[in-house]
Steps between C-alpha positions, in 0.01 A plus 500: 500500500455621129618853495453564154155665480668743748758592243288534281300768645800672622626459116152664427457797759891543405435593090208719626715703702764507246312582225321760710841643572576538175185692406578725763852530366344593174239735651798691711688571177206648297417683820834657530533571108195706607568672749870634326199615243336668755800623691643614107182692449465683829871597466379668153208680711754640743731611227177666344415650790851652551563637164117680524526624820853634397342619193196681686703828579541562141143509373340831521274572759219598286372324228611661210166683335329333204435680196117675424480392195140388435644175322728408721251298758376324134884430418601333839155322479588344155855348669401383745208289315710382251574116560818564275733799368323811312638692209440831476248402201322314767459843774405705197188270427367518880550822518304545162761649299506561137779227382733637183555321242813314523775699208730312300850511622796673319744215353788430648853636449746304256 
C-alpha cells in the first residue's frame, strides 16, 4: 500500500494549521499591545477623575459674576472665533476701535 498521498495531505492540513497558529500568535500580541493601550488610558481617566473630584471642593459654589461691560459679550465672541492667537490690535478692530499710530521707540541705553 502506497502511503504517500496520505503524508502528503497530512504534510498539507499540517502547514495550514501551523501557519494559522502563527497568525494567531501574531494577532494575540497586537491584541495585547492594545489592550495595555487601553488599560494605560483608562488608568489616566481614573487618575483624572480622582484629581477633579478631589479638586471639586475647592471651586466656588457660584460662578464667579461676569463683568457688564457692553463689550465684553463682543470680546469673548472675538476669542473664541479666532482659529489662532489675537493681539490686542486684533480685539481693538472687532470691537471698532480707533487704532494709534504706532510711536517710535526711545533708543536704547549704551
Amino acid at each position: 500500500m502506497n502511503l504517500q498521498p496520505l503524508l502528503d495531505a497530512l504534510d498539507f492540513q499540517e502547514d495550514a494549521a501551523r501557519a494559522l497558529a502563527d497568525d494567531l500568535r501574531t494577532q494575540i500580541e497586537e491584541l495585547r499591545g492594545r489592550l495595555r493601550e487601553a488599560e494605560a488610558h483608562l488608568e489616566h481617566l481614573a487618575i483624572t477623575r480622582y484629581t477633579v473630584t478631589a479638586l471639586a471642593d475647592r471651586l466656588p459654589a457660584t460662578p464667579p459674576d461676569l463683568p457688564e461691560h457692553p463689550d465684553y459679550p463682543r470680546i469673548l465672541a472675538a476669542f473664541n472665533e479666532a482659529t489662532g492667537p489675537l493681539r490686542a490690535r486684533d480685539v481693538c478692530e472687532v470691537l471698532d476701535h480707533e487704532l494709534l499710530r504706532r510711536t517710535s521707540r526711545a533708543p536704547a541705553p549704551n
